[in-house]
C-alpha positions as CSV (number, residue, x, y, z in Angstrom):
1,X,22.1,9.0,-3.1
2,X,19.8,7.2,-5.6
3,X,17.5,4.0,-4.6
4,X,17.0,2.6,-7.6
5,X,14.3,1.6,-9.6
6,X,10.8,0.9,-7.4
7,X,9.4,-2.6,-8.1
8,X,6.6,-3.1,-10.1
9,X,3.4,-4.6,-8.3
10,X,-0.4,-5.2,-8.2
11,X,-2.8,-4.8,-5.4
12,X,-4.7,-8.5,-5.3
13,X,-7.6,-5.9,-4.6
14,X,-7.8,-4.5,-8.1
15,X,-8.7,-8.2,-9.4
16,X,-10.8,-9.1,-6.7
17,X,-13.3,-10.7,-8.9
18,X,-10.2,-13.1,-9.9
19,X,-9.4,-16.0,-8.2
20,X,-5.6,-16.3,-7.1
21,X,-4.7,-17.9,-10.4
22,X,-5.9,-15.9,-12.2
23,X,-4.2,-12.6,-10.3
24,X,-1.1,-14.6,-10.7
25,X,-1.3,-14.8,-14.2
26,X,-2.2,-11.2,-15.3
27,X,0.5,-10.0,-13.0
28,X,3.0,-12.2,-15.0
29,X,1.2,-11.1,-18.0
30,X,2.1,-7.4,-17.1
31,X,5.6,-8.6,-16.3
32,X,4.7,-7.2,-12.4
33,X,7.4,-8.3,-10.0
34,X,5.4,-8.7,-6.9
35,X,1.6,-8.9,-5.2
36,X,0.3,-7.5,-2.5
37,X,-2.1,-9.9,-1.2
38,X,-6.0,-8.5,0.6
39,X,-7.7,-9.5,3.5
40,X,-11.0,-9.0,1.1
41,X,-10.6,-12.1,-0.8
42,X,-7.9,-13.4,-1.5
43,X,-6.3,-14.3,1.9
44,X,-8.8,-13.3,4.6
45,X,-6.8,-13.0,7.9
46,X,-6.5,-15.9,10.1
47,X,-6.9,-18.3,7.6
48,X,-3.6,-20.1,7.9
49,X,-3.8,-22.3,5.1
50,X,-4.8,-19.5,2.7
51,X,-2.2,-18.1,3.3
52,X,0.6,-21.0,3.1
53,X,-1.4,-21.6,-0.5
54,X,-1.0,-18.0,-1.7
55,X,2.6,-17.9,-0.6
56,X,3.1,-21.2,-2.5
57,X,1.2,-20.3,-5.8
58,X,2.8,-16.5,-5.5
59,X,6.7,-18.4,-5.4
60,X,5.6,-21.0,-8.0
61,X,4.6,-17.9,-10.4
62,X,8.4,-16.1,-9.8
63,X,7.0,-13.0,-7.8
64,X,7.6,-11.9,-4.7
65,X,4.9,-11.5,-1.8
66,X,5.1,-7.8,-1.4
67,X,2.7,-7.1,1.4
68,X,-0.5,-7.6,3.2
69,X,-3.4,-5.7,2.9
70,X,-5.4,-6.0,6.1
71,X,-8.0,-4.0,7.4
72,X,-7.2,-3.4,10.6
73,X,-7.6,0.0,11.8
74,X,-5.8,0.9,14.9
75,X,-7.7,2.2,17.9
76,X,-11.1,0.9,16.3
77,X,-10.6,-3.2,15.4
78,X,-11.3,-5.2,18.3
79,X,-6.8,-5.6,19.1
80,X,-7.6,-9.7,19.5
81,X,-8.1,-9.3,15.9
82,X,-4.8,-8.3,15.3
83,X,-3.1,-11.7,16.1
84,X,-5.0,-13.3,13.1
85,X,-3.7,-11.0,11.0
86,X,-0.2,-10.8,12.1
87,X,-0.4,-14.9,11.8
88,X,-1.8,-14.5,8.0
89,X,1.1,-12.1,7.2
90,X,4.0,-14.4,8.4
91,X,2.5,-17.3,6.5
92,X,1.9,-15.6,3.5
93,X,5.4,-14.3,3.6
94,X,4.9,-10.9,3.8
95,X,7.6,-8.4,5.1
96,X,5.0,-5.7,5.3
97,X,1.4,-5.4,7.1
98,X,-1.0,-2.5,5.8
99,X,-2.9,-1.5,8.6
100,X,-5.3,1.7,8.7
101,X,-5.3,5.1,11.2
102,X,-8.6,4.8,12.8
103,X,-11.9,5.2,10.5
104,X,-11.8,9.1,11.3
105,X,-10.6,12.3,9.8
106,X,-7.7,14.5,11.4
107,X,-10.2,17.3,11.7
108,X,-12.9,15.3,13.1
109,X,-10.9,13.0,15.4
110,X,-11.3,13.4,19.4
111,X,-7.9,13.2,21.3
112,X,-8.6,10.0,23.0
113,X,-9.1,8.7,19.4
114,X,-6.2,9.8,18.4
115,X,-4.3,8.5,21.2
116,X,-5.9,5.0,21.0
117,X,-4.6,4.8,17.0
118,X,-1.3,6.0,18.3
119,X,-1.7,3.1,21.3
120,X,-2.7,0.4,19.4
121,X,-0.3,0.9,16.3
122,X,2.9,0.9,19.0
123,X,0.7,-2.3,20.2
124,X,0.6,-3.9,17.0
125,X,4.4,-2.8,15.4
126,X,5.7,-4.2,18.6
127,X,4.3,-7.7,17.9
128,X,4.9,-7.7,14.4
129,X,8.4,-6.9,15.0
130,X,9.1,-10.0,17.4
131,X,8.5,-12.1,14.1
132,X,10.2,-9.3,11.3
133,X,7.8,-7.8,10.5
134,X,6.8,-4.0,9.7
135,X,3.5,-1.9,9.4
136,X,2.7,1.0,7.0
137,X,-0.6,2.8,6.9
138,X,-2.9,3.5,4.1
139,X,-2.6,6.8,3.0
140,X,-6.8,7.7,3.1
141,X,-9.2,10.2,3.6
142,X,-11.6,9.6,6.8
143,X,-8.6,8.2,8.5
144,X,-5.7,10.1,10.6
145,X,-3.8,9.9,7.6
146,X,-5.6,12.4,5.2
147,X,-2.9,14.6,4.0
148,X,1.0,14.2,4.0
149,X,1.3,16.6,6.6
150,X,-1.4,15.2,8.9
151,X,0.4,11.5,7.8
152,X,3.6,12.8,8.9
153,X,2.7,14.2,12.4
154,X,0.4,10.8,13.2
155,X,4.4,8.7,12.5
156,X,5.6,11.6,14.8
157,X,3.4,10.6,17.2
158,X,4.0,7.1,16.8
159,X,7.8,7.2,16.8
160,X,8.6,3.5,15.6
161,X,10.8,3.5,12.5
162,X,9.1,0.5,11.8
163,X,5.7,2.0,11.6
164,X,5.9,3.6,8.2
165,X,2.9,4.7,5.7
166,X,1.6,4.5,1.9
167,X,1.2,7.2,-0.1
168,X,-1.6,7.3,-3.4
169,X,-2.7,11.1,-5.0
170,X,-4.9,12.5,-3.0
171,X,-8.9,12.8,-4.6
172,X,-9.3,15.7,-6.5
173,X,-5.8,17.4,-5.8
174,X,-3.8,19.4,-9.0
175,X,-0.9,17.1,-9.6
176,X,1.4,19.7,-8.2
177,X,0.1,19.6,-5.2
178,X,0.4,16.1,-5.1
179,X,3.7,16.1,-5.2
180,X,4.6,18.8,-2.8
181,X,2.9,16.2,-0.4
182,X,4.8,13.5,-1.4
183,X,8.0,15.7,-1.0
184,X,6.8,16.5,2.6
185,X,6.0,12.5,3.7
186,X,9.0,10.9,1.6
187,X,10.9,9.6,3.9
188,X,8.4,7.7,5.7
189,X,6.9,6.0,2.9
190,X,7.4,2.1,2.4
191,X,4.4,1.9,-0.8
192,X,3.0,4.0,-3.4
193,X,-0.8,2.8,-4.9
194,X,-0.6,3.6,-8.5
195,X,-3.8,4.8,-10.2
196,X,-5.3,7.7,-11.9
197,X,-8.0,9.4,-10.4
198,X,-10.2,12.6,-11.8
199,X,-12.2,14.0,-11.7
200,X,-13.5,12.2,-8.4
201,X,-13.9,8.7,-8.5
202,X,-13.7,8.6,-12.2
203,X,-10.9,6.0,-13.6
204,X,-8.5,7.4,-16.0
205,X,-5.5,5.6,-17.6
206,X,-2.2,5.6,-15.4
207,X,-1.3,8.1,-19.2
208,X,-3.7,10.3,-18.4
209,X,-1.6,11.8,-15.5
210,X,2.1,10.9,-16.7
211,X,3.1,14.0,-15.4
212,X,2.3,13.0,-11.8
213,X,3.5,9.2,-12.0
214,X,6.9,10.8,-13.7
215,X,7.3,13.1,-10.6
216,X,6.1,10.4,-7.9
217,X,9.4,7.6,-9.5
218,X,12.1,10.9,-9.6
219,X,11.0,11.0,-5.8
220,X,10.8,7.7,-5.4
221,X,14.2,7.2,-6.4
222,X,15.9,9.5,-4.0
223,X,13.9,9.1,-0.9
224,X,11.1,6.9,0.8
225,X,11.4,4.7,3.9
226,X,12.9,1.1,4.7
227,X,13.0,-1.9,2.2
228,X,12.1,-2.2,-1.4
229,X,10.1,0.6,-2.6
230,X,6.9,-0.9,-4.7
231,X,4.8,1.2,-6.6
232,X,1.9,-1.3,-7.0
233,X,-1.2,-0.7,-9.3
234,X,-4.8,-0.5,-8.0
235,X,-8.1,0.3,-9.0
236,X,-7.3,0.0,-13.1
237,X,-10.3,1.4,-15.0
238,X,-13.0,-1.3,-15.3
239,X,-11.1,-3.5,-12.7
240,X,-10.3,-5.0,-16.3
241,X,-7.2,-7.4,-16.3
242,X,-7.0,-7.0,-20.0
243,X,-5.2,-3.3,-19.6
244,X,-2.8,-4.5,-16.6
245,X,-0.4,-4.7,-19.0
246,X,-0.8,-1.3,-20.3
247,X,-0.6,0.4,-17.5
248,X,2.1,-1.3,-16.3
249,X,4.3,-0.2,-19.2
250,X,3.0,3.4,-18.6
251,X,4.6,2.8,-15.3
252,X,7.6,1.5,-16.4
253,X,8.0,4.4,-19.1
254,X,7.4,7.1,-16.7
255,X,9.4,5.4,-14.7
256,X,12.5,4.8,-17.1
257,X,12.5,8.7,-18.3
258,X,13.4,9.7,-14.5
C-alpha cells in the first residue's frame, strides 16, 4: 500500500538569519507546504507568546506548522526543561516535538546513559501524549541515534509507538548505503531532512545527489511511521533563500518520477 506523496517543508533553522516573515515568505516562494519551527531563533521554548505569534503568522501565510525543533536531549537536559518545550509546541501548533538521544555516540555511551535517554524519552512521550502530541529524534551522529540500525534498537528500547525518529544521509556515506539504512529504519520514521552533503560538510545542490533523494520518496511512499510524512529542507548551500526554490523543485521532480 502506497502513502502518497510526502509534503514539502523547510526547517526554520536553514533561514535562521531570517526573521519569521521573512521564512514565511521564501517558503511560499518555494511553494513549501509546511515549517518546522526551531528552538534556535525563531521560537525559543517557553516563550508562550512566540509561539501563539508563529502559529498565527504560519496560518495567515496558508502552511501548516509541521513540527518543533527543540533541543532537548533526553537523559542530558535538565527534565524541568522539558515542560517549556512541551508548552511552546502546543501553542505553536505542532503535532510533532524533535527531541535528541543524549549528546553521545552508540559506541561511546555507558549503560546508565543509555538507560537515562531511554528513561527520560518514555518521561517526556508520556507528557506530550496527555496533550496529542508525539516525539521523533534527530537522526545524528554523537547521539544514540548514529546509524539506522543503532536508531532502530534505541525505539526498541523505548517501545512507545509514539516515540518515532528522523532520518537525514548519513556524513560521508555512498548513496547506497544510505538507503539500505533507510530501508532498515522505515517504519519508524515520522521526518526526512533534505540536503545534500559531500564530501563532509561541503553543500552541494539537492541535484547533485538525485539519485539518493529519488530513492529516499520511492521509500517514502511505501513505508515510514504515523502522520504526514514531510521531507523538509535544511542546510541549503549558502543558507541562501534565493535557491529555496530550486531545490524545492529538485525535490518535487525526484519526487514526481517515483
Amino acid at each position: 500500500m502506497t502513502r502518497g506523496s510526502p509534503r514539502l517543508g523547510l526547517c526554520s533553522v536553514t533561514l535562521r538569519h531570517l526573521d519569521v516573515a521573512g521564512v514565511l515568505a521564501a517558503a511560499v516562494e518555494a511553494g513549501l507546504e509546511c515549517v518546522e519551527w526551531g528552538a534556535d531563533v525563531h521560537v525559543p521554548a517557553g516563550d508562550e507568546a512566540a509561539a501563539v505569534r508563529v502559529r498565527g503568522a504560519t496560518e495567515e501565510a496558508g502552511l501548516a506548522v509541521a513540527s518543533y525543533g527543540s533541543y532537548y536531549r533526553a537523559g542530558c537536559t535538565d527534565p524541568a526543561e522539558f515542560d517549556g518545550v512541551l508548552r511552546s509546541a502546543v501553542l505553536l501548533g505542532a503535532p510533532r516535538i524533535r527531541i535528541w538521544a543524549g549528546a553521545t555516540g552508540t559506541e561511546e555511551a555507558s549503560p546508565e546513559e543509555r538507560a537515562a535517554v531511554v528513561e527520560d524519552t518514555r518521561r517526556a512521550a508520556e507528557l506530550a501524549a496527555d496533550v496529542g502530541v508525539y516525539l521523533a529524534y534527530e537522526f545524528h551522529r554523537n547521539t544514540l541515534t548514529d546509524g539506522a540500525d543503532r536508531a532502530l534498537r534505541l525505539l526498541e528500547e523505548v517501545g512507545r509507538p509514539d516515540v518515532l525518529t528522523y532520518w537525514q544521509p548519513p556524513l560521508d556515506v555512498a548513496d547506497s548505503d544510505a538507503l539500505l539504512g533507510l530501508d532498515a529504519v522505515i517504519g519508524g520514521v515520522a521526518a526526512v531532512h533534505a540536503f545534500s552533503w559531500w564530501p563532509g560538510t561541503t553543500r552541494l545542490p539537492l541535484s547533485a545527489r538525485s539519485e539518493l533523494w529519488g530513492g529516499v520518496f520511492g521509500r517514502l511512499r511505501v513505508g515510514g511511521g504515523g502522520g504526514p510524512m514531510d521531507v523538509l529542507l535544511e542546510f541549503v548551500p549558502g543558507d541562501d533563500e534565493g535557491i529555496l526554490a530550486r531545490e524545492a523543485r529538485t525535490l518535487r521532480g525526484v519526487g514526481e518520477s517515483r
